[in-house]
Each structure stands twice: as structure tokens, then as C-alpha cells.
Phi, psi and omega in degrees: 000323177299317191277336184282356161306294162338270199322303214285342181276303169269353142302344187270291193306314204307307195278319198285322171308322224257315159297322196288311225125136159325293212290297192292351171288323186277013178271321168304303189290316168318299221270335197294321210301265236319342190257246180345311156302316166326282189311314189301311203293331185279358174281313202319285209304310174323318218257267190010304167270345193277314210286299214293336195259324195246163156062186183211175203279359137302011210238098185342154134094298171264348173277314144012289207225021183270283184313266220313280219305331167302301170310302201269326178320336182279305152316315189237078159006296159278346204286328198273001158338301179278008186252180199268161161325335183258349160276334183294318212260313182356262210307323168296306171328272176347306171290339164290295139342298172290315153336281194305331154305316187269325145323321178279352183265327172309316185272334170309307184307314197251109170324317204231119194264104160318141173282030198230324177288298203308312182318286201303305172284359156279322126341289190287305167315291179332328202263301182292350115007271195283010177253313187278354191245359174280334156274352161279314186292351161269348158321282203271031148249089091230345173330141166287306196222177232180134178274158205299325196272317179292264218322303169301323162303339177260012164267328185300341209082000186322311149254195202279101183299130211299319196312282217271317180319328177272013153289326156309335170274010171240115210316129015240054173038054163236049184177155197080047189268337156321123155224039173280275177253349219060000207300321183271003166298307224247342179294301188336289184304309196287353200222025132080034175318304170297339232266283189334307185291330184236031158262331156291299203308300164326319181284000171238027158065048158228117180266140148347118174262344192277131132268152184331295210307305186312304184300339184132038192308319167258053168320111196243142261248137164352000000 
């Protein structure tokens, strides 16, 4: 899934590249990443709480290979240390992937790619990037050491910081679920968002499948 992640991204940038221009790309790319790192870190936190809160490591289609690895990260922490890049990235391709397929379907169809269409899939490439590059950066907040630019980036907050990840890894494991940058942790939190989704959710008789012990109670510290 990761190389058809590949292939289907640059099949997606060559024409949207190709319409725009140089000049409208770096123009495009200034105003877009910030918005596309924003949206990624609010998908991050979204998937995050849906895994860590609903369903089970049983739960057709997803828990396989969604739930569980979400589940057990709490329990064991560090473990994603240890897997290789195209196992760090798996899963998110897979959620990614299909974006891209329907993008690549978008632009295939229509003869005359507009430049406000190109922006725009350039823009939707930019996010699903930074959506598939998001467990590596939760990757290197559990990491022991680090190289000198990830470690800066990550006090700047550029990525996701060891410091604020680890208030998710701390009772009662319900906040911090952004794990892009974190930038949407303290809006998120103050204004009881996640709090908020599965108190409408409830009303239409779908509950927490998840109790503290389940989200991580015994989690262990950074």
C-alpha cells in the first residue's frame, strides 16, 4: 500500500505541477502546507480518538489492523520504535491511499485541468503527505535520541514534541489526540470537542467501547 501511496502522489503532483507553474506552486505551497499540516494534525487526532474510544481489536475491517496497534501502543510505547519505515507508514497509506485514487480519478477524467483544480490537488497531495508522514513524527516523540533538526523542530512544535505527547500517555489517557504537530490539542481540549462527539454520539445509542484500563491505564512513561 505504501508504494501505491507513492506511485498515486506523483501521479496526482505531475499535472497539478504542470498546470500551476513554478511561480503558482511556491505560491500555492506557502499558503497551502499550513492548512494541510493543520487538517493533518485535526485527521491525526480524529482517527486517534475514534480507535483509542470505539470498537475492538475484533471489530471487522478495523480493528485488525486500526484498533488494536492503537490499543496496545499504550500498553507497550515504545514498540513503534522498533518497526521499519514501510511498517511505521503502512497504515496511514492505506487511509491515504484511496484520497488519492479519487484524485487521480478526478484529474484523469477532465481533459482541461483548471488552475483553482490543480491548486486544489496540490493542496489535497500536501495533506495526505503530512497525514502518511504523521506516524513517523509519533515515531520520533517516543524515541530516546533524536538528531539535532528533529529534536529542534520538535521543541519548536514544528512536529509533534515528546514533552506534549506525553500528556496522552497520562491518566486518564483522554487528551492530546493530535499527533502531527499537536497544535489542535489545547483548542480541541478547551472547548470539550472529543468530550463533546461522544456525547452526540450517545444519543443515538453509540458508547465508549473503551474504559481507562482499555485507553492505557497501564501505559508506560515515555
Amino acid at each position: 500500500m505504501a508504494f501505491a501511496f507513492a506511485v498515486l502522489c506523483v501521479a496526482n503532483l505531475y499535472p497539478a505541477v504542470r498546470e500551476l507553474g513554478w511561480f503558482n506552486v511556491a505560491v500555492v505551497a506557502i499558503v497551502g502546507a499550513p492548512i494541510a499540516w493543520v487538517l493533518a494534525d485535526f485527521g491525526s487526532g480524529l482517527i486517534h480518538w475514534l480507535a483509542d474510544t470505539y470498537g475492538a481489536d475484533d471489530t471487522p475491517v478495523i480493528g485488525t489492523w486500526l484498533i488494536k496497534p492503537f490499543r496496545q501502543h499504550h500498553l507497550y510505547p515504545r514498540d513503534i520504535c522498533t518497526y521499519h519505515f514501510v511498517a511505521t507508514i503502512g497504515n496511514s497509506c492505506t487511509l491515504a491511499a484511496p484520497v488519492q485514487a479519487g484524485l487521480f480519478y478526478l484529474l484523469l477524467s477532465d481533459e482541461d485541468v483548471s488552475i483553482t483544480k490543480a491548486a486544489l490537488a496540490f493542496v489535497v497531495n500536501l495533506f495526505t503527505i503530512a497525514m502518511v508522514a504523521t506516524n513517523v513524527l509519533h515515531k520520533w516523540a517516543h524515541a530516546e535520541k533524536t538528531n539535532w533538526l528533529i529534536s529542534r523542530l520538535q521543541r519548536s512544535r514544528v512536529f509533534l514534541s515528546p514533552a506534549h505527547h506525553n500528556l496522552h500517555h497520562t491518566s486518564p489517557f483522554d487528551s492530546n489526540y493530535c499527533i502531527t504537530n499537536g497544535w489542535l490539542n489545547p483548542l480541541l481540549q478547551k472547548i470539550h470537542f472529543f468530550r463533546g462527539l461522544e456525547w452526540m454520539l450517545s444519543k443515538i445509542n453509540i458508547k465508549p467501547s473503551a474504559n481507562e484500563h482499555e485507553r492505557g491505564r497501564h501505559s508506560r512513561d515515555l
